[in-house]
Backbone bond lengths (Angstrom), bond angles and torsions (degrees), N, CA, C in turn:
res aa  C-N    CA-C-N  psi(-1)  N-CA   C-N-CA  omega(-1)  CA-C   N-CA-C  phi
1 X - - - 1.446 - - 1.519 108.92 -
2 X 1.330 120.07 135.07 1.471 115.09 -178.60 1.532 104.14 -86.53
3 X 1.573 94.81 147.97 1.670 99.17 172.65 1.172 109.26 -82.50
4 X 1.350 100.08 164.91 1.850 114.80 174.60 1.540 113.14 -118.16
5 X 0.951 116.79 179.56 1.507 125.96 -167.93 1.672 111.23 -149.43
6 X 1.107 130.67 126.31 1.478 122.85 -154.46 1.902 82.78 -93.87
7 X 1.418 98.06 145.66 1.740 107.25 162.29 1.546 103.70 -151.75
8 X 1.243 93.03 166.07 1.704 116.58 -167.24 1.714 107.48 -95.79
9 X 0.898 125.54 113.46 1.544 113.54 -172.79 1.470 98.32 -121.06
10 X 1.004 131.16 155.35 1.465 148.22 -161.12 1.487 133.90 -106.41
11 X 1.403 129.00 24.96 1.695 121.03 -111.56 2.076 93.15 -123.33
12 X 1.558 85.87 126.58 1.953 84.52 -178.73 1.398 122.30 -43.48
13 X 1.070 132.90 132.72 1.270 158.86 127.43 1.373 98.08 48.25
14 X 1.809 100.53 -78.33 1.738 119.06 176.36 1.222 127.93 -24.57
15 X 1.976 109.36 -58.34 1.356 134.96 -164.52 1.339 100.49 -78.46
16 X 1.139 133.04 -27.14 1.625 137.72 178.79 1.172 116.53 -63.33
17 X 1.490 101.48 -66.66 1.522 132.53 158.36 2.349 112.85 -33.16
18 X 1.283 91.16 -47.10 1.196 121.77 176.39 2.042 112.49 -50.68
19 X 1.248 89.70 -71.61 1.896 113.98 174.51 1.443 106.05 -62.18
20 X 1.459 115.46 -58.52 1.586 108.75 173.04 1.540 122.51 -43.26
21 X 1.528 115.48 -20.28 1.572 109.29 -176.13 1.186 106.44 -73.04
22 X 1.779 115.16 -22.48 1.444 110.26 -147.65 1.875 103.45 -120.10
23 X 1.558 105.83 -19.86 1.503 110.25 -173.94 1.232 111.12 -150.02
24 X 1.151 132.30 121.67 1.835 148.74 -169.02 1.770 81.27 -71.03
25 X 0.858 151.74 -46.06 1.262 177.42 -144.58 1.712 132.92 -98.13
26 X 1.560 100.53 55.89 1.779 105.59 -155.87 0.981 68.67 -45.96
27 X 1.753 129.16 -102.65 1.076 163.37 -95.60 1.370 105.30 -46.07
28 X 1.451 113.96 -47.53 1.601 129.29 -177.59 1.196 117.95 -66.39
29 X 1.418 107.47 -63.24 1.517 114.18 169.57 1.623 126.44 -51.22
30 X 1.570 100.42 -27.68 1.550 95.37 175.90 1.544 91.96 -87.61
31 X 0.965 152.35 -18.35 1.485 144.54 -179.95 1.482 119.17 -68.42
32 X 1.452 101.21 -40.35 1.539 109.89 172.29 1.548 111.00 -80.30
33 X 1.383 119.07 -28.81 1.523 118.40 -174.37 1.934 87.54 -82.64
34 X 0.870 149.07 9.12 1.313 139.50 -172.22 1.816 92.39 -112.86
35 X 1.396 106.59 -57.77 1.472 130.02 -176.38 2.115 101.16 -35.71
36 X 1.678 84.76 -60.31 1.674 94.64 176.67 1.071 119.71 -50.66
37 X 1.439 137.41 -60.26 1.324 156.21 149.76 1.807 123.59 -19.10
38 X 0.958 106.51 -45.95 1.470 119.57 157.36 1.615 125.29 -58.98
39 X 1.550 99.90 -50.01 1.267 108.97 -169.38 2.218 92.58 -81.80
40 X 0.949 128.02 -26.02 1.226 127.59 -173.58 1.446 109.19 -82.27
41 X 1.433 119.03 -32.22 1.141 114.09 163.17 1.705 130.45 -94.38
42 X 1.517 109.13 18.17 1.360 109.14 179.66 1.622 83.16 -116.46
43 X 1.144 149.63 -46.01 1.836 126.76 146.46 1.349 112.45 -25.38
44 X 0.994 138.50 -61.75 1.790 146.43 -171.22 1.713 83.46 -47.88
45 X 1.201 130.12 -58.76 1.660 110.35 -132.16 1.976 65.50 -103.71
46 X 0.784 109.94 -29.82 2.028 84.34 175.69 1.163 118.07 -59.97
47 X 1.417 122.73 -41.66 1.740 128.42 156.02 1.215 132.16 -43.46
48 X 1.552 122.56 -44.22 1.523 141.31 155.78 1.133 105.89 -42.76
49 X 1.314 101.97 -66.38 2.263 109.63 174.22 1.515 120.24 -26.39
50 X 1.423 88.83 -65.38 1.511 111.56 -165.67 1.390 101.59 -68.83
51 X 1.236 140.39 -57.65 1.628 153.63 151.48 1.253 119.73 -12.46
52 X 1.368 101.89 -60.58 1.687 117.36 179.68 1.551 111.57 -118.02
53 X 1.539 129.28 70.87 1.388 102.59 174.23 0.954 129.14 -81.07
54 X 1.627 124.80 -174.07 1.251 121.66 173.31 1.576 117.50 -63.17
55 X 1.527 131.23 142.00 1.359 118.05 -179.68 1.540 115.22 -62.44
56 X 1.034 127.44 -4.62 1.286 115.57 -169.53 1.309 107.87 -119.52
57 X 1.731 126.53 -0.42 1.585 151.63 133.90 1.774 94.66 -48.77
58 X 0.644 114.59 -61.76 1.617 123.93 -135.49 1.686 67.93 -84.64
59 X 0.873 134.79 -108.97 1.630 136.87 -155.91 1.477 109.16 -18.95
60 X 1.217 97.54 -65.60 1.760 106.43 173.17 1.789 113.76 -37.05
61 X 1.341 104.16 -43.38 1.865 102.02 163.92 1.129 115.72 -59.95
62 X 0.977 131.03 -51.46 1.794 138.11 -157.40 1.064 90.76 -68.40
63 X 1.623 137.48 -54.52 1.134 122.83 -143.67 1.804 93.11 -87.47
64 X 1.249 121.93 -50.11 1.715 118.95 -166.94 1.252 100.44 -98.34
65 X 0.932 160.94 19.70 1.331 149.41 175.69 1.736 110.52 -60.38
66 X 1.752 92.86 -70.44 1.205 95.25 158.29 1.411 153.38 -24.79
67 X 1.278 110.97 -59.14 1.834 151.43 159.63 1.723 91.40 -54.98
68 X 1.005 136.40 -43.08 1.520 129.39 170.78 1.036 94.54 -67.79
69 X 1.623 125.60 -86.67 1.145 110.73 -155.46 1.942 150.29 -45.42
70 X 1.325 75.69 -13.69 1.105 108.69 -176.59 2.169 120.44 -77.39
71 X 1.252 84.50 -19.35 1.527 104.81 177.80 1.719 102.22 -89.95
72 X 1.194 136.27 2.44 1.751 139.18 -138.22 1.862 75.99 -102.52
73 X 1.379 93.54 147.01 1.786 91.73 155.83 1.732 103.32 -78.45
74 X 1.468 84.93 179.77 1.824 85.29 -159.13 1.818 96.02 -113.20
75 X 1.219 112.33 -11.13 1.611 114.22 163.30 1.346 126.49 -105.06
76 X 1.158 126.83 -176.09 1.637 133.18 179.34 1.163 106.19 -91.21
77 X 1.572 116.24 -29.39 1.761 122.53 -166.81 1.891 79.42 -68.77
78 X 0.882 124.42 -75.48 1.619 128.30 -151.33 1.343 120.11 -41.99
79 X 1.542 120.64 -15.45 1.336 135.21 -167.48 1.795 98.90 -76.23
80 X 1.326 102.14 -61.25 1.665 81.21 -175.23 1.808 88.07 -160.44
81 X 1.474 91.13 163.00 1.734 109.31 -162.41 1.558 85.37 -115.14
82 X 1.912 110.53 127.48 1.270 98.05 169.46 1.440 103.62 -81.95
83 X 1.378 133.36 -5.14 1.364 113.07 171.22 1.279 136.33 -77.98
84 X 1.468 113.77 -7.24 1.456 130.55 -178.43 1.217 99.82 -104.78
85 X 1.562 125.92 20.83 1.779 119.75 141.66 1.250 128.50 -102.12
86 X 1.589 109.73 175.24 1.351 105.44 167.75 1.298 125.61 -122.78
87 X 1.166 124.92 108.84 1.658 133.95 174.99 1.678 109.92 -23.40
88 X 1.303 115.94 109.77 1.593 122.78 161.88 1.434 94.76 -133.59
89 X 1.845 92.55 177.75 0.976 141.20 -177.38 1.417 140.68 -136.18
90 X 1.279 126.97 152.33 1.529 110.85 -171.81 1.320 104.45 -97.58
91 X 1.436 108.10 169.92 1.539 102.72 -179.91 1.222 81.78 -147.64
92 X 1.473 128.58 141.82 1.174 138.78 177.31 2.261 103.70 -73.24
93 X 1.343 116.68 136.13 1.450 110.17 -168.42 1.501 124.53 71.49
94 X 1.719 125.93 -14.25 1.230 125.14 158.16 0.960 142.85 -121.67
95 X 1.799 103.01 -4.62 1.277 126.50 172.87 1.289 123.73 80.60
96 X 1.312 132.18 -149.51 1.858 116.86 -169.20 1.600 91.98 -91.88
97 X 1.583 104.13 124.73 1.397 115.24 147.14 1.587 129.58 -116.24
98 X 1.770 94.40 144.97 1.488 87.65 -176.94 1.558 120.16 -46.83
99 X 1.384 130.83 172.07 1.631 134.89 169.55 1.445 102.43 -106.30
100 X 1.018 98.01 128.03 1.804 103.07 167.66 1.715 118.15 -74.70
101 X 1.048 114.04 135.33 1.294 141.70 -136.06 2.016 92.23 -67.89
């Protein structure tokens, strides 16, 4: 279970007024409207990335991209065999364990 941390947020009159129409439940709703916001702006700066890379990112593509791609299998079968895995599971505190057969 993730912990929480109590904070004081500050928010006009309106926006209060606003959340109450929609959730008995600031706390959540401002958690998820914060949650959203995060996740929209860590896309934003992946777009910036990708948009603007570094020059010495950006060179390094041009030149091997190709030369990678070129190593790729050329079907979907070749990517991966579900029979040459092994079925796990997570367990919360032990992490992925195999499943017995």
């Amino acid at each position: 279970m993730a912990t929480t941390e109590r904070v004081t947020v500050t928010l006009p009159l309106e926006l209060v007024q606003g959340i109450d129409q929609f959730e008995h439940n600031r706390s959540r709703f401002v958690a998820e409207a914060v949650e959203n916001e995060l996740v929209r702006r860590k896309r934003q700066g992946l777009l910036n990335s990708l948009q603007n890379p570094h020059p010495d990112v950006a060179q390094l593509v041009d030149e091997n991209l190709a030369d990678w791609n070129a190593t790729l299998p050329t079907g979907d079968d070749d990517l991966l065999s579900p029979s040459a895995g092994k079925s796990v599971r997570w367990i919360e505190g032990q992490g992925w364990v195999e499943e017995s057969a």
